[in-house]
C-alpha positions in Angstrom: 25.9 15.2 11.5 22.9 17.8 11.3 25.9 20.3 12.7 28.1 19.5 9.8 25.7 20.0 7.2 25.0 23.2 8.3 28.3 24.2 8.6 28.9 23.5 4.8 25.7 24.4 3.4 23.9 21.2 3.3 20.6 19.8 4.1 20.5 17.0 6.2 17.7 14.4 5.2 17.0 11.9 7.6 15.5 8.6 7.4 13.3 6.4 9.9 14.2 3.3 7.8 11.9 1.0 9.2 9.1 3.9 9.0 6.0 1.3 8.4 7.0 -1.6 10.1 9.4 -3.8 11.4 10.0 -6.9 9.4 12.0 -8.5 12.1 9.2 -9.2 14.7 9.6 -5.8 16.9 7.4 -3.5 17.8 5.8 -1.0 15.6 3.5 1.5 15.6 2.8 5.2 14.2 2.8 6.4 17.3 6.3 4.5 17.6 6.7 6.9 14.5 5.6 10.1 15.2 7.6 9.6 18.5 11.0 9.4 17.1 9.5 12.6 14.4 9.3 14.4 17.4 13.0 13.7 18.8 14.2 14.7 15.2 12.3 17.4 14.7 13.7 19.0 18.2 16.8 18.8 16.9 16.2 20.6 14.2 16.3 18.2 11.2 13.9 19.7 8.9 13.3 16.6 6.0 12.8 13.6 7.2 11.9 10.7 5.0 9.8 7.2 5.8 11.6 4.4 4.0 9.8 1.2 3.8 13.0 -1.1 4.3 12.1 -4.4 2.8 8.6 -3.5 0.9 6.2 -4.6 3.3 4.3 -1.2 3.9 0.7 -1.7 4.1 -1.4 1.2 2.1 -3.5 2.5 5.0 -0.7 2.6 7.2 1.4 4.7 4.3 -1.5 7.2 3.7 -2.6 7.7 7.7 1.4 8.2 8.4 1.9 10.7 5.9 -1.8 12.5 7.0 -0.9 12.5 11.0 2.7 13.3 10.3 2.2 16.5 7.9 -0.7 17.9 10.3 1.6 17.9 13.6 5.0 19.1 11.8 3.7 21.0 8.8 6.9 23.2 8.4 8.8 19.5 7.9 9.5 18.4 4.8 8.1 14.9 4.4 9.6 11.9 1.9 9.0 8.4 0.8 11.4 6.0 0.1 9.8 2.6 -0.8 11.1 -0.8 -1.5 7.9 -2.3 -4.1 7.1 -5.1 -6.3 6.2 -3.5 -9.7 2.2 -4.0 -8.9 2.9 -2.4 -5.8 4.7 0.5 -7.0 1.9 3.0 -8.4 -0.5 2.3 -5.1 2.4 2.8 -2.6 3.1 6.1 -4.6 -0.6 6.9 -4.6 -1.2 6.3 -1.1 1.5 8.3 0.2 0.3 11.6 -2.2 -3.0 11.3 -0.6 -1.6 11.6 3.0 0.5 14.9 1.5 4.1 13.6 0.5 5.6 15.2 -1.9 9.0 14.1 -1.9 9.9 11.0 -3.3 13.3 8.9 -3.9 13.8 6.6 -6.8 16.6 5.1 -8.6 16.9 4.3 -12.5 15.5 0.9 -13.3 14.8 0.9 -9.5 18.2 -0.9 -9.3 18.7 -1.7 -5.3 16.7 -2.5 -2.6 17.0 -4.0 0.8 18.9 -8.3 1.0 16.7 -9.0 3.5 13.3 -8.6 1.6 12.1 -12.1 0.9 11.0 -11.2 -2.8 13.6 -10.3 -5.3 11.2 -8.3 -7.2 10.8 -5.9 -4.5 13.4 -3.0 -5.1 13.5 0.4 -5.2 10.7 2.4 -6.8 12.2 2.6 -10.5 12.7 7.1 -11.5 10.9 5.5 -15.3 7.6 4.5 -12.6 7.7 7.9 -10.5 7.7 10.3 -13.4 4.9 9.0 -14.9 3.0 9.1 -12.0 3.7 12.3 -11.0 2.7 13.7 -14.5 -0.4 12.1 -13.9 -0.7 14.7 -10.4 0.3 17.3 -12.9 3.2 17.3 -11.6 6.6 17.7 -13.6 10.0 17.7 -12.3 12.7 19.5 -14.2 14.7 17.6 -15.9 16.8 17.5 -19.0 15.2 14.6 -20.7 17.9 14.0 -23.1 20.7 13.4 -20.4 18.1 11.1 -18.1 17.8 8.6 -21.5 20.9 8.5 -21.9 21.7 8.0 -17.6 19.0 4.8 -18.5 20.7 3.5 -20.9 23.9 3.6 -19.0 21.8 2.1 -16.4 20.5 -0.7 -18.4 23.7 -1.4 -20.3 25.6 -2.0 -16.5 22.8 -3.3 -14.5 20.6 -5.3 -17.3 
């Protein structure tokens, strides 16, 4: 895969899905982690994102992951992808911009998530929570504000 998207010009991301724990009773660890960061890394994957598969990522282990992860691979680019119940969302967020992450994926009205997660309120973080926390890091991501209204209330009008 990583071969193919160089060939065409594209940038592989790749994700440990279950990158803060296992939900289904096997092993886990950071080291278990950083491990499998390593293998990637070697060959040559160069953004690598932690998804927290059915929204059971514990804060410490989100910020500590992030922290150990961008000080042995610095030149990596590091992501979040997290599964959240909405009082989860802005504290997930937060812990993982404190261990360094600045990449982030969302989805509009945080439509999706995993079928295994035993709450159904735990989805994807909604794009309508991230940017608002990400002005709050002075942060602002350019986008044309006009066409993501409108994309939301596409979204709403199929999904809601």
């Amino acid at each position: 895969i990583l071969g193919l998207c160089e060939k065409h010009r594209k940038e592989l991301v790749l994700y440990i899905s279950m990158g803060f724990g296992n939900p289904y009773g096997e092993r886990w660890s950071p080291e278990i982690v950083e491990e499998w960061a390593q293998k990637m890394v070697g060959w040559g994957v160069r953004i690598i994102s932690l998804a927290d598969t059915v929204g059971n990522a514990k804060i410490e282990d989100i910020r500590l992951l992030f922290q150990r992860l961008l000080v042995a691979y610095p030149h990596i680019q590091w992501g979040a992808h997290f599964h959240a119940s909405p009082e989860e969302r802005v504290p997930k967020l937060k812990a993982a911009w404190e261990g360094g992450c600045r990449r982030f994926d969302s989805a509009l009205l945080g439509v999706g998530g995993c079928p295994f997660a035993e709450d159904k309120l735990v989805v994807n973080i909604a794009t309508e929570s991230l940017l608002p926390f990400l002005a709050e890091q002075g942060e602002s991501p350019r986008l044309d504000q006009q066409a993501l209204q409108k994309a939301i209330s596409m979204a709403n009008d199929i999904f809601l």
